[in-house]
C-alpha positions in Angstrom: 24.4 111.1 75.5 24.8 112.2 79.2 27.5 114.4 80.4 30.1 114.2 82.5 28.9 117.1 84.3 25.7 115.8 84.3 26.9 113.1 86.1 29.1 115.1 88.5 26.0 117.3 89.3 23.7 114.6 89.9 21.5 115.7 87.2 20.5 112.1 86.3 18.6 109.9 88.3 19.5 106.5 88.5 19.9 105.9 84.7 20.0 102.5 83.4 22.7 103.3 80.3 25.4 105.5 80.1 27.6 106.9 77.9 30.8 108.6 78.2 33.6 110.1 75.4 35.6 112.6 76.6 38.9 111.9 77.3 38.9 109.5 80.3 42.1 108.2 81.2 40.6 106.1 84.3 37.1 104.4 85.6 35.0 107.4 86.9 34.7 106.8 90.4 31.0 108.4 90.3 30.0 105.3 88.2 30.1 103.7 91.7 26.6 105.8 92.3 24.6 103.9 89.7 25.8 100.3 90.7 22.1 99.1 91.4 20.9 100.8 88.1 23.5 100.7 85.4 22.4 97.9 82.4 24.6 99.2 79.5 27.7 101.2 79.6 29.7 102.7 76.9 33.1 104.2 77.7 33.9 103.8 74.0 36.8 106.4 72.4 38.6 107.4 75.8 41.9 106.6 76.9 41.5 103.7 79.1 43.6 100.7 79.7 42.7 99.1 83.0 39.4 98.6 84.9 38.9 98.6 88.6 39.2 95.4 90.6 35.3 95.6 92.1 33.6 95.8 88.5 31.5 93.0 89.9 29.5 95.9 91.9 27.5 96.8 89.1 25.1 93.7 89.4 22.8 94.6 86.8 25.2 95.6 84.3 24.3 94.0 80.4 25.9 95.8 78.1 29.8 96.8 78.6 31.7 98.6 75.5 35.3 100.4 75.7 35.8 100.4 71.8 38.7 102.7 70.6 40.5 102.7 73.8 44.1 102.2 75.3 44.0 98.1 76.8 46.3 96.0 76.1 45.2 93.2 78.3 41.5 91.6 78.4 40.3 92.6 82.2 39.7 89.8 83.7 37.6 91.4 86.6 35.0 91.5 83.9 34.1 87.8 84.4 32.6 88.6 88.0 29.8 90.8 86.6 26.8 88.4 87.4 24.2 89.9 84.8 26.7 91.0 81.6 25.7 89.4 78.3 27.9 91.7 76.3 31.2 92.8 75.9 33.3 95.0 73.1 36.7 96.1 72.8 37.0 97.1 69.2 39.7 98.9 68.0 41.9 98.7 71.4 45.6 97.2 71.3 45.0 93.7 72.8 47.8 91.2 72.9 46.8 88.8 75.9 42.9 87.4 76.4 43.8 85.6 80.2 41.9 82.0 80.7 38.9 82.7 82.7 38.1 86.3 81.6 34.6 85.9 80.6 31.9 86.2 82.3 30.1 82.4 81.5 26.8 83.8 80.2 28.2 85.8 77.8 26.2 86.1 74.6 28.0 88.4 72.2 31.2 89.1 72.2 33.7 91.4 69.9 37.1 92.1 70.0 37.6 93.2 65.9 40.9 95.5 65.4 43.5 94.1 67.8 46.4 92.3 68.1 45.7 88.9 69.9 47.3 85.8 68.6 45.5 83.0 71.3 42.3 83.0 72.4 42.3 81.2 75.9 40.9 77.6 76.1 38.3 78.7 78.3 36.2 80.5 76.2 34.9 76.8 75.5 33.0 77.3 78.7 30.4 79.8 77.1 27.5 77.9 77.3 25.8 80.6 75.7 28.1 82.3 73.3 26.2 83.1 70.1 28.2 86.2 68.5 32.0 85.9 68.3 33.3 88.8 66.2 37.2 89.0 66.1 38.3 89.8 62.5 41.8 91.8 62.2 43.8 90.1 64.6 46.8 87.9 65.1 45.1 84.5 65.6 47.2 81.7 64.7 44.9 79.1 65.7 41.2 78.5 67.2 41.7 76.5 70.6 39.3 72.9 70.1 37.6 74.0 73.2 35.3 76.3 71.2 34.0 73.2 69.7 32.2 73.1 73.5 30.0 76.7 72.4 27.1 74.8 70.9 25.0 78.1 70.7 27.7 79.6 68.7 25.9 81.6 65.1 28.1 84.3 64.4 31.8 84.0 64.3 33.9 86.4 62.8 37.7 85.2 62.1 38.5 87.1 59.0 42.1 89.1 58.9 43.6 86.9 61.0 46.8 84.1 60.7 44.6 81.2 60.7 47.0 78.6 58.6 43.9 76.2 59.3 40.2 76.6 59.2 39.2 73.5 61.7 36.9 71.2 60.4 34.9 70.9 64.0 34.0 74.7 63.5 32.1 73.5 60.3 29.9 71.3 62.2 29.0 73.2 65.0 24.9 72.6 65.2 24.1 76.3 65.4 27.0 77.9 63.3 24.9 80.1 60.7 27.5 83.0 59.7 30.7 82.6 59.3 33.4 84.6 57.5 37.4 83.6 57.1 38.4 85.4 54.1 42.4 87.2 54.7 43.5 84.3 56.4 46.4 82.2 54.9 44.3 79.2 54.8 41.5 81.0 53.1 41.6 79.6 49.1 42.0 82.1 46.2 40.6 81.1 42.9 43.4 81.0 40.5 41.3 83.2 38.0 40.8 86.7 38.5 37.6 89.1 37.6 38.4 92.8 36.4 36.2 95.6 35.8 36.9 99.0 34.3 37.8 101.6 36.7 35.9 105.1 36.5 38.1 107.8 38.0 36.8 109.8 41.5 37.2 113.0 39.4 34.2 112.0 37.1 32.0 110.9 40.0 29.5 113.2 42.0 28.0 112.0 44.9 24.1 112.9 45.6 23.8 111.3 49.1 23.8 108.3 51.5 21.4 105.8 50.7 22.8 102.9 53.4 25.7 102.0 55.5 26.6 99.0 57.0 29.9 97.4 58.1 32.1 96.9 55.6 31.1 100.6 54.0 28.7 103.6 53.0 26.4 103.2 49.8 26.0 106.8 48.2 23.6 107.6 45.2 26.2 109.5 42.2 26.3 110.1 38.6 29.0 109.1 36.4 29.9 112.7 34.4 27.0 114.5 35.4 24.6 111.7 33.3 24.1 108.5 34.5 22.7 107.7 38.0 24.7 105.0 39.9 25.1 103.4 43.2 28.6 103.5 44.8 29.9 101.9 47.6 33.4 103.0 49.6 34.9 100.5 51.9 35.8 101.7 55.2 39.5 101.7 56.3 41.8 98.7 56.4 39.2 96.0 58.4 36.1 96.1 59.4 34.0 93.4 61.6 33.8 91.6 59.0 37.2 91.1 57.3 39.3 93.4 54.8 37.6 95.4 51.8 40.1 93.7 49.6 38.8 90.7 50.1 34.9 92.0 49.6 36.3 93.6 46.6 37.4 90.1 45.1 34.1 88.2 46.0 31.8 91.1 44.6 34.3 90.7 41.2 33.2 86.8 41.0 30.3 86.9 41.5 28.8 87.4 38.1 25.6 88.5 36.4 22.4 87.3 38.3 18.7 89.0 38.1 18.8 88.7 41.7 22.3 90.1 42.5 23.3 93.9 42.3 25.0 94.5 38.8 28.9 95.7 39.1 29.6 98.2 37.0 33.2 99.6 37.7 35.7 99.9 40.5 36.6 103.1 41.5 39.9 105.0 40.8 41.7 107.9 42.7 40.1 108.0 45.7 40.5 111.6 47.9 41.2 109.8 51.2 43.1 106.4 49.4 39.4 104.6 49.9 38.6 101.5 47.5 35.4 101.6 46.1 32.8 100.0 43.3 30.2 101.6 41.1 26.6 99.3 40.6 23.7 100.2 39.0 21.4 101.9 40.8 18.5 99.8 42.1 15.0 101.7 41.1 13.7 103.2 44.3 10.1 101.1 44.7 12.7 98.7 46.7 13.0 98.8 50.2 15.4 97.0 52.8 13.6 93.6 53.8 14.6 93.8 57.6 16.6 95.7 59.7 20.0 94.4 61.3 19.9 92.3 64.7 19.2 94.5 68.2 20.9 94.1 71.6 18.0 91.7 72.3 17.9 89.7 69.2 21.7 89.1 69.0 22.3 87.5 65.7 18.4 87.4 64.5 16.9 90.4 62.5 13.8 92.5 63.4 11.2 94.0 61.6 9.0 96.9 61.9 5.7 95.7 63.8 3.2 96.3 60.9 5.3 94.6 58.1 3.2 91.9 56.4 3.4 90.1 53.3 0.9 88.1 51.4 2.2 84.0 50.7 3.0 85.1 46.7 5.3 88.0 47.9 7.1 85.7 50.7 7.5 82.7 48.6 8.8 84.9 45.6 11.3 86.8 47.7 12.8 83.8 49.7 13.1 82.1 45.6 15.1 85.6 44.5 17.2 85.1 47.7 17.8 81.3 47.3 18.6 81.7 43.3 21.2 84.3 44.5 22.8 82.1 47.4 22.8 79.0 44.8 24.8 81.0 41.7 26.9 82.3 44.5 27.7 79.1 45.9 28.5 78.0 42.2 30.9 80.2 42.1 32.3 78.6 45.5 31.5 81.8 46.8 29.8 81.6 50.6 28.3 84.7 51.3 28.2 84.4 55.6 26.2 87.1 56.2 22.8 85.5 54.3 20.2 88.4 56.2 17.1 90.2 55.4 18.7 93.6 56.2 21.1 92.3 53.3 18.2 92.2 50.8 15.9 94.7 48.8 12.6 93.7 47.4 9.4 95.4 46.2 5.9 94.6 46.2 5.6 92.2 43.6 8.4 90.1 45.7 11.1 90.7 43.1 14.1 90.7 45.2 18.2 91.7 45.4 20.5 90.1 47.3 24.1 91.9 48.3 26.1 93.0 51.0 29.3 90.6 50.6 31.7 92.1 53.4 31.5 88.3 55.2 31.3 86.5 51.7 34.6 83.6 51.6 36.1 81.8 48.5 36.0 78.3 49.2 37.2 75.0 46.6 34.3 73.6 45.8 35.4 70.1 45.4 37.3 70.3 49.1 35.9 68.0 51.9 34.5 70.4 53.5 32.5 72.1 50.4 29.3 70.1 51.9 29.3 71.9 54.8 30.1 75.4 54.0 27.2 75.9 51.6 24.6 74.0 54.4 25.8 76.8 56.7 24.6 79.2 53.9 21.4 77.0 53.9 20.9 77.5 57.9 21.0 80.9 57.3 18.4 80.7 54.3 16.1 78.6 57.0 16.1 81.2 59.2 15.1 83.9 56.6 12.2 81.1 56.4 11.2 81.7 59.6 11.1 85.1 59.6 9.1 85.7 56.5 6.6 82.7 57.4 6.1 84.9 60.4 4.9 87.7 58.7 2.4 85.9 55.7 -0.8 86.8 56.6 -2.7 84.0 53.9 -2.5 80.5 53.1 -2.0 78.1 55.6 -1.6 75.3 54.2 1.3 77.2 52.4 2.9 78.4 55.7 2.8 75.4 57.3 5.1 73.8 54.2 7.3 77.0 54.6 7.8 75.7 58.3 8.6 72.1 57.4 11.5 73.4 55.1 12.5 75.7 57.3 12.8 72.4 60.2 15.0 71.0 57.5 17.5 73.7 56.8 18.0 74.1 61.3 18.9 70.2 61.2 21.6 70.8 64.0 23.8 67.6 61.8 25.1 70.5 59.0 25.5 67.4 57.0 22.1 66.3 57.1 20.6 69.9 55.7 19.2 70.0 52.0 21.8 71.6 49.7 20.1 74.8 48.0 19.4 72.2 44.7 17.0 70.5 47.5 15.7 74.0 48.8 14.9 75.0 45.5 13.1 72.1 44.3 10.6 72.2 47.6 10.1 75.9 47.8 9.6 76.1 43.3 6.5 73.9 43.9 5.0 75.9 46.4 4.7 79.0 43.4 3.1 76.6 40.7 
């Protein structure tokens, strides 16, 4: 991270990112020196709550986050940087988003932890808007004009006061995540799960295995003997939606070979902190991807030398399908259908989890069809990636590629269902 000081003292030469956390109550002026250079700047956990009017100086500027910060209104100055793609105000106070505040090729946008109850109708102008993450705010309702953000694949609107989820958002050709749970349109299954709770006291934490949004995954033992996996939720909302609401999902799912096994919730937490116990997954497994990057936006990356031979792709993209099918039986969408959300060894045996984005949804509702082919877009693009790195069999990969074409039909209704997936991609092992 570079200094303050350092920038002061002109101890950097023209740096292309900058980051700056120490108590700024205003734009630093010497910013204004790196105009020509500057591609991503974070003024994350300050003080701020206005930006200059001549923000369209920094011409080359990609990258602009002010999480954890004072502003109350969206700065609409922000839509006259030519070259930004990206834009977060997490965790700020937001109560007005002004029409025409975007900057039109903006890619990825989040505004999670506020307090905005409209978006403005222009957002629809977006051309190029793939990543919409606003969970835990106000939103009443989604203006129609987002309808117009074909490119849209991630959208966030969990937390909010949606009293409808639109049907057009459903349909969108590109729509691959979604998450809506908290809302008071969201359904709630009439029956609830429970598990045994194991108290705090009798837990001992042995250390971090993961972390991802919705909370931090810790090896423990239960009473000094048995060796678990717990997970504690972070604070009241993350990106993706409350931990209540992950909570419930993870409780109805059921038992699946290919899904983590719940064990108990957890009880007397130090800090107040909800929590579940899992059985511990044995340690040959290994995260399948890594989350998306600044240049991938919503897709995953992989380390360069990761290969698999046809048998291991085939059999982890079958462990991940069975998964998404018994969840989706359960009317469970899980919204966040990712590599970097699976485990798998080398015999292709894999586990599927991570359900901060996962939504209840009737199954016999109208828009049922659609929800789980949204799931299924996802699958195909897990296809992709995993055809991408099979090394063997040709003839196989290029039948991995035609299902994969099927499950990015940009008509959601005209996907296979995961019934259909499975059926293509079970021949392919015989």
């Amino acid at each position: 991270m570079i200094t303050f000081d350092e920038l002061i003292e002109e101890k950097i030469t023209n740096p292309k990112s900058i980051t700056l956390s120490c108590g700024l109550t205003e734009f630093p002026a010497v910013l204004y020196k790196y105009t020509d250079t500057l591609e991503i700047l974070d003024l994350s956990g300050n003080f701020l709550s206005e930006l200059p009017m001549d923000m369209h100086r920094f011409k080359k500027l990609k990258i602009a986050f002010f999480s954890r910060n004072n502003f109350t209104v969206f700065p609409k100055q922000l839509a006259d940087c030519p070259a930004l793609t990206m834009i977060g105000f997490k965790s700020n106070q937001l109560v007005e988003f002004p029409e025409n505040a975007l900057p039109l090729n903006i890619q990825w946008l989040i505004l999670t932890d506020n307090r905005l109850e409209k978006l403005p109708r222009s957002i629809g102008q977006c051309k190029q808007l793939q990543k919409f993450v606003l969970a835990g705010n106000r939103i009443k309702e989604l203006p129609e004009e987002i309808a117009d953000c074909k490119a849209l694949e991630l959208i966030r609107i969990s937390a909010n006061q949606l009293s409808i989820i639109p049907t057009w958002l459903y349909q969108l050709p590109r729509l691959t995540w979604l998450a809506f749970s908290g809302n008071p349109a969201t359904y709630v299954p009439e029956n609830s799960v429970k598990l045994p709770s194991i108290d705090w006291s009798r837990l001992e934490v042995l250390q971090q295995l993961g972390e991802g949004a919705s909370g931090v995954i810790s090896k423990a033992k239960i009473d000094g003997e048995q060796e678990v996996a717990i997970k504690i939720f972070k604070g009241d909302v993350t990106s993706d939606g409350y931990p209540q609401d992950e909570l419930a999902t993870c409780l109805s799912t059921g038992l699946h070979e290919n899904i983590v096994p719940l064990i108990a919730t957890i009880s007397n937490h130090p800090e107040g902190q909800q929590g579940i116990v899992m059985e511990l997954i044995p340690s040959e497994f290994k995260n399948l991807g890594l989350p998306p990057s600044f240049d991938s936006c919503t897709r995953d990356v992989f380390p360069t030398e990761q290969q698999f031979t046809f048998k291991q792709g085939v059999n982890i993209l079958i462990g991940v399908l069975q998964a998404a099918k018994h969840l989706h039986a359960q009317g469970i969408m899980h919204g966040d259908l990712y590599a970097h959300n699976t485990l798998y060894n080398e015999e292709g045996q894999a586990y599927f989890g991570d359900f901060g984005a996962a939504t209840f949804y009737d199954k016999n509702s109208d828009e049922a069809s659609y929800i789980e082919r949204l799931d299924v877009r996802a699958f195909g693009c897990l296809i992709q990636d995993i055809e991408s790195l099979i090394q063997d069999n040709i003839q196989g990969k290029e039948a991995l590629v035609k299902l994969y074409e099927k499950c990015m039909l940009e008509t959601v209704i005209a996907r296979p269902s995961f019934e259909e997936v499975a059926k293509t991609l079970l021949v392919l092992v015989k």
